[in-house]
C-alpha distance (Angstrom), angle and dihedral (degrees) to the residues before:
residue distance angle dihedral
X1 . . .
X2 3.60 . .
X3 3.45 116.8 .
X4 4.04 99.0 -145.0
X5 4.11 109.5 46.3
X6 3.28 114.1 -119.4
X7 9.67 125.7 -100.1
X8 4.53 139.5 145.6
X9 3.44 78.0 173.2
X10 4.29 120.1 14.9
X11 3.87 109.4 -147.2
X12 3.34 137.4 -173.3
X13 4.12 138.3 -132.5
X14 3.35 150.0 170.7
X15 3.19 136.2 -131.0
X16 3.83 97.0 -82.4
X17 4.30 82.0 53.9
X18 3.87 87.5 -120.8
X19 4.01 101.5 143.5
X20 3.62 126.9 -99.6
X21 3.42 108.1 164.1
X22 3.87 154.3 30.1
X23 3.78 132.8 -165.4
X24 3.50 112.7 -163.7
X25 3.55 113.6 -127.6
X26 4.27 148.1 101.6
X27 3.49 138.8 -69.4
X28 3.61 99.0 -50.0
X29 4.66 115.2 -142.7
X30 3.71 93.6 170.5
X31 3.51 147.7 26.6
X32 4.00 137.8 -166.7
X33 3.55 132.7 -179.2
X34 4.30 129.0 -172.0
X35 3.33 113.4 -107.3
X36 4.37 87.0 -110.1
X37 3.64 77.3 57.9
X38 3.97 87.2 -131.3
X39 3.65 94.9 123.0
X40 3.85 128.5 52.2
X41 3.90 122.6 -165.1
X42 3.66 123.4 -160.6
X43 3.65 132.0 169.8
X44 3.60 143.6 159.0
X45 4.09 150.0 124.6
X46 3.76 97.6 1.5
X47 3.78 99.2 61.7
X48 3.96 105.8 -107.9
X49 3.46 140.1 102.9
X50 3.95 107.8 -146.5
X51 3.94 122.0 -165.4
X52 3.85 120.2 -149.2
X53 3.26 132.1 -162.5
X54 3.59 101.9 -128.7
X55 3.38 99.1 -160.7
X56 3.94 88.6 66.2
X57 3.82 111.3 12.9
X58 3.81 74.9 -114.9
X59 4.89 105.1 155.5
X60 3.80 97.6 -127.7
X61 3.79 95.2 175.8
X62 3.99 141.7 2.0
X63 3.52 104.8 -161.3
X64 3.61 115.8 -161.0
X65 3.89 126.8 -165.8
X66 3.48 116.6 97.0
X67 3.80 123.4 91.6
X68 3.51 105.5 -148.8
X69 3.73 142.7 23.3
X70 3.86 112.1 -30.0
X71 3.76 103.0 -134.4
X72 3.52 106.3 167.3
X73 4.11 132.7 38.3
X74 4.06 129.8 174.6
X75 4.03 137.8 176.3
X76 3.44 122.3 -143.0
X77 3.82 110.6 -116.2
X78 4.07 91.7 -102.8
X79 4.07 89.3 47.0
X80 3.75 95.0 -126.4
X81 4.15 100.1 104.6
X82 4.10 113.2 54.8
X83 3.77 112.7 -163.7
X84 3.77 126.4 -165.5
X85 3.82 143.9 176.8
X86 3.77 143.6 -138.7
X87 4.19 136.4 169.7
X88 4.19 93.1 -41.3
X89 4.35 92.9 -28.9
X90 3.54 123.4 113.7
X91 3.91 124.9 -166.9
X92 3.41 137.2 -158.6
X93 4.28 123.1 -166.6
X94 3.29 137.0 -173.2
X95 3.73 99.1 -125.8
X96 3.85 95.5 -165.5
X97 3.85 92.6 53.1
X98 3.85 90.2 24.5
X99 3.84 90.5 -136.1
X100 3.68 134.3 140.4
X101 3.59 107.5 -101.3
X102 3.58 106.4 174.9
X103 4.59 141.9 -1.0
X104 3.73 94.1 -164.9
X105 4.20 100.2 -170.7
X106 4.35 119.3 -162.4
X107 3.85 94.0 107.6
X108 3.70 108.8 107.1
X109 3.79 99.2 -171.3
X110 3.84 135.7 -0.3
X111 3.29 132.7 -9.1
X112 3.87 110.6 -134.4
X113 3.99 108.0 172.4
X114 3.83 138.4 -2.2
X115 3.56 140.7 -160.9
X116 3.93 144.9 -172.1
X117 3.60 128.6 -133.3
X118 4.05 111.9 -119.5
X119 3.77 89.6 -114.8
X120 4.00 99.5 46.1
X121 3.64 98.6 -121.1
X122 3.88 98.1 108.5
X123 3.49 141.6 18.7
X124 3.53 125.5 -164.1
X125 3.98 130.9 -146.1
X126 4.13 141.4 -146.2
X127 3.81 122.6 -141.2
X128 3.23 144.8 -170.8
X129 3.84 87.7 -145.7
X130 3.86 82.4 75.6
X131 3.50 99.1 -107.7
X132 3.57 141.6 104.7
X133 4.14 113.1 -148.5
X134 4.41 117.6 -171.3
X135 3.61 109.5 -145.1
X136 3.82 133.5 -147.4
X137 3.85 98.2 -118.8
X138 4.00 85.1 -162.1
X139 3.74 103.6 60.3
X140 3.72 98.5 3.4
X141 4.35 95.6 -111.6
X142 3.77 122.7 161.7
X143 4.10 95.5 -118.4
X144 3.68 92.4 175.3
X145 3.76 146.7 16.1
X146 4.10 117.7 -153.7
X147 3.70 109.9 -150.3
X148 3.63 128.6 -175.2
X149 3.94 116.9 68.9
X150 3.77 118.4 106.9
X151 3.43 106.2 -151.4
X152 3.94 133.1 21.1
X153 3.81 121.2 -35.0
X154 3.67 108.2 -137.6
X155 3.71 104.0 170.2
X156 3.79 137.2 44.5
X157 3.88 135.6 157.3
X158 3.61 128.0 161.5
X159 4.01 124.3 -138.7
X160 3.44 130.3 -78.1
X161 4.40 86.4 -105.9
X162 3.65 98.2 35.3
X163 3.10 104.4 -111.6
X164 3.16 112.6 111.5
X165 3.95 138.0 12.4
X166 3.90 143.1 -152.8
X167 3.98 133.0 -125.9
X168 3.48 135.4 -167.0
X169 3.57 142.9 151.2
X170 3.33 142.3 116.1
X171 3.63 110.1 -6.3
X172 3.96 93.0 65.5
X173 3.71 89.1 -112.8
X174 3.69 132.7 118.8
X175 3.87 118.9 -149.5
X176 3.76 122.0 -170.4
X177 3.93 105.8 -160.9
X178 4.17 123.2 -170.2
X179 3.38 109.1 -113.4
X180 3.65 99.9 -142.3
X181 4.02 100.0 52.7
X182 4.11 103.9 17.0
X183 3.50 91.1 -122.7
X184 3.28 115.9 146.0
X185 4.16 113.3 -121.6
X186 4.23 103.5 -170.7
X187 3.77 140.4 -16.1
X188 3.85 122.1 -140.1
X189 3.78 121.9 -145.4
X190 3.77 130.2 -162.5
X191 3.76 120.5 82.0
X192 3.73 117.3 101.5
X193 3.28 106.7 -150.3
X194 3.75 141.3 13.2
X195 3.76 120.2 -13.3
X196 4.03 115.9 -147.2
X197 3.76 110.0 156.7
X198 3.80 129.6 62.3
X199 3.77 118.7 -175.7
X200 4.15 133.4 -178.7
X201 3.33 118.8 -166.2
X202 3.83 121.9 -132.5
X203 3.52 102.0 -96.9
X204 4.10 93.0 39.5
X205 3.97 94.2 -117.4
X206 3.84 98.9 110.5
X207 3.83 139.9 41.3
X208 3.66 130.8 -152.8
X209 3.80 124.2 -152.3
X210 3.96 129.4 -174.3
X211 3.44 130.8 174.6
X212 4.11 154.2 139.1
X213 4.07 87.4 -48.4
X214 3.37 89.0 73.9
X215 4.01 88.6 -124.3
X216 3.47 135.1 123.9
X217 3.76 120.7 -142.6
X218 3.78 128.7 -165.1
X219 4.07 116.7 -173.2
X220 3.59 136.2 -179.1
X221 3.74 105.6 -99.1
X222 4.00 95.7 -151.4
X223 3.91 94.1 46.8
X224 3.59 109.9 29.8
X225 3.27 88.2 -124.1
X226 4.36 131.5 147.9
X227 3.67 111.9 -119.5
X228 3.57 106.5 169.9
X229 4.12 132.7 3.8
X230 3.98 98.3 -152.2
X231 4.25 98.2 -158.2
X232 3.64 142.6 150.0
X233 4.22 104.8 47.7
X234 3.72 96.8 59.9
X235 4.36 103.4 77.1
X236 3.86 93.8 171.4
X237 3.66 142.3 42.8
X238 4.40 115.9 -56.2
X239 3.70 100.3 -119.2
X240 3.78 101.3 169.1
X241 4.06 143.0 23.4
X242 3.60 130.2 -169.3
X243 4.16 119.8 -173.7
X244 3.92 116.5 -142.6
X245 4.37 111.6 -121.1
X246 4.01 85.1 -112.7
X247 3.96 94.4 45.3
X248 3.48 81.9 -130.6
X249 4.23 91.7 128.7
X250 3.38 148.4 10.7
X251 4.39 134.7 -134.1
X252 3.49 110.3 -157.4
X253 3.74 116.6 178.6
X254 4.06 135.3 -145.9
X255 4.15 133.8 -157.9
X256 3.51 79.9 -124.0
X257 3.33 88.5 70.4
X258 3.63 103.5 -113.5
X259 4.18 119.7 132.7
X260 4.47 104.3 -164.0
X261 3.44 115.4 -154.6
X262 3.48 105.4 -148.1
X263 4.19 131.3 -168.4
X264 3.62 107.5 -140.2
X265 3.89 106.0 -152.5
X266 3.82 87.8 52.3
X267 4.16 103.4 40.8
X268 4.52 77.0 -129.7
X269 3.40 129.1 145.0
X270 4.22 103.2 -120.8
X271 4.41 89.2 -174.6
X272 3.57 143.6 -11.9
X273 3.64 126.0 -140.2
X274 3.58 134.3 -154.3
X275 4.26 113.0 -160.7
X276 3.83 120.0 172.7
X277 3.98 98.2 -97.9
X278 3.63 158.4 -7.8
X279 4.05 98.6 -23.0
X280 3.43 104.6 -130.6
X281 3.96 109.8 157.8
X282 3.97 126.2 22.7
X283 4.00 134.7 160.4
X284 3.09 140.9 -176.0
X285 4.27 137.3 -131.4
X286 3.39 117.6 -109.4
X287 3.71 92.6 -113.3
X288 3.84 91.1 53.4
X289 4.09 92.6 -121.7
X290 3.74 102.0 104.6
X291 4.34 127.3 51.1
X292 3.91 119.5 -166.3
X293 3.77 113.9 -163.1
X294 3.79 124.8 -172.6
X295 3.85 108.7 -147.8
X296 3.63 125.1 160.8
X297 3.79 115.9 -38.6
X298 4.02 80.7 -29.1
X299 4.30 131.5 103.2
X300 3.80 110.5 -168.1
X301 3.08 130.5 -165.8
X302 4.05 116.5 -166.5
X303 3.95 140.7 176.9
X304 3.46 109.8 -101.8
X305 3.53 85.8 -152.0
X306 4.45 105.5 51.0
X307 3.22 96.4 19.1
X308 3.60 92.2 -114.7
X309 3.80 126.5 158.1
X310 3.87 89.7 -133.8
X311 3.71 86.7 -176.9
X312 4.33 141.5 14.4
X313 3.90 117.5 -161.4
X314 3.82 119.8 -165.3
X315 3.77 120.7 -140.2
X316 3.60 126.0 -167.7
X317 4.40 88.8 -124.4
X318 3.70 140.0 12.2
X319 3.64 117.4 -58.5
X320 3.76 121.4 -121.5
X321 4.03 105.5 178.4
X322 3.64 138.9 18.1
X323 3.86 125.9 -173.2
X324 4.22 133.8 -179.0
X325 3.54 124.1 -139.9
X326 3.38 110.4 -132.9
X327 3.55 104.8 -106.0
X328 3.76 92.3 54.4
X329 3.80 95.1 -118.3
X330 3.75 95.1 106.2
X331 3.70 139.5 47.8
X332 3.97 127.8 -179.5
X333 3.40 128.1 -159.8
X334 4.14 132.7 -170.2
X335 3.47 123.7 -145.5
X336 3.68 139.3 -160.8
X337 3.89 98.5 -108.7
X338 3.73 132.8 27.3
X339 3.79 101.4 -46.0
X340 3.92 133.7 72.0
X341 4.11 119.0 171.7
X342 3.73 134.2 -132.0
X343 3.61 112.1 -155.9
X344 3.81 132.3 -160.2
X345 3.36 114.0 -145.3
């Protein structure tokens, strides 16, 4: 699951979807917002990472250091550190002061997914060089090196204590690595082709995995061990995973379109949702009742609960990220030209 969720222009709606509002930026790949929801982060294909105050579409900050696409963004848990990503950089800012703080180098090629560790003192990174490097999020240091994929490394997330975090990529093989030393604790085996989702449930016990074998995969995080092979509704490549607050179940969306709503104890499918394209961004509400998925030129919003698309937004291009606030009230969403939407629900 990526860590960061993923306007061009930020709008605003309410709950009708008539517009409101426009931010005035670029194409927008990913989006972040602080967990008082006060700040929004959005960046993408012109270089910068612009802060918003939410509360007022208000531009706080454009940040400008990368030189190329920026892919990835992150906020540390207490909103004061900002971290972004671009070709094989990483970032770090001081999003108080809005400077710089630190261009750690190591990465040799492309960047593909980042994550924070629940206290803020590391972050961790996903390349397509086939490693995964842990970063000092104080002074910017390489602390550790994680060796032993063969091809890229597409997804990464670290548990819900910090100490310990999951790869995966393209291989087909899991690795679970301790955070403290870089060693690596177990490998698990048994997807066939690409894997592109990682997922940790709340309490840390269980993994998801997703991936080009259209299956999804929950293990045992302690043991290593396969608990349920979730196959035969998924008929394209897993792009996305969201985890409900409880743990209780599992989304997993499709380029076909479909989002599965899975129970975890049983390995059964709970709903199945039909959106109007390749599902390539979806979120969740804090309180686990509402899913937004960004399909096409589409933002939906359904009940968790029916299965319901409660609400359909049209965009004027393909959307790339969507985000919650975390009151539920808002959602964002990033689109591929100059227009991303904020939506009052």
């Amino acid at each position: 699951m990526n860590s960061s969720s993923r306007c061009g222009a930020t709008s605003t709606a309410d709950s009708s979807g008539d517009l409101l509002r426009t931010l005035d930026t670029g194409r927008v790949d990913s989006v972040a917002i602080s967990s008082d929801s006060k700040r929004l982060v959005t960046a993408g294909h012109d270089q910068a990472v612009r802060v918003w105050d939410s509360s007022n579409a208000q531009l706080e900050h454009a940040l400008r250091a990368h030189t190329g696409a920026v892919l990835s963004v992150d906020l540390s848990a207490d909103g004061t550190r900002l971290i972004s990503t671009a070709g094989s950089t990483v970032r770090t800012w001081d999003l108080t002061s809005a400077h710089l703080q630190h261009a750690p180098q190591g990465h040799t090629d492309t960047i593909y997914e980042l994550a924070v560790s629940p206290d803020g003192t590391w972050l961790t990174s996903a390349s397509r060089d086939s490693t995964v490097r842990i970063w000092d999020t104080a002074n910017g240091q390489s602390l550790r090196v994680l060796q032993g994929h063969t091809g890229t490394v597409a997804a990464v997330e670290i548990s819900p204590d910090g100490t310990w975090l999951a790869s995966a990529g393209h291989d087909t093989v899991i690795r679970i690595w301790d955070a403290a030393t870089g060693s690596l604790v177990r490998t698990l085996t048994g997807h066939t082709e690409y894997i592109n989702e990682l997922a940790i449930s709340p309490d840390g016990t269980w993994i998801a995995s997703a991936g080009d074998d259209e299956s999804v995969r929950i293990w045992n995080a302690a043991t290593g061990s396969l608990v349920h092979t979730l196959t035969g509704h998924h008929t394209d490549r897993i792009y996305e995973s969201v985890i409900s607050p409880d743990g209780t179940w599992l989304a997993t969306s499709d380029f076909t379109g479909r989002v599965q709503i899975w129970d975890v104890s049983s390995g059964h499918l709970r709903q199945s949702l039909a959106a109007s394209g390749p599902v390539v961004a979806m979120t969740l509400t804090q309180d686990g009742t509402r899913l937004a998925t960004g399909a096409g030129r589409a933002m939906t919003i359904w009940d968790v609960a029916t299965g319901e698309a409660t609400a359909v937004m049209r965009m004027d291009a393909n959307v790339n990220a969507v985000c919650w606030s975390s009151d539920g009230r808002s959602v964002f969403a990033g689109t591929a030209d100059l227009f991303g939407y904020r939506y009052i629900t």
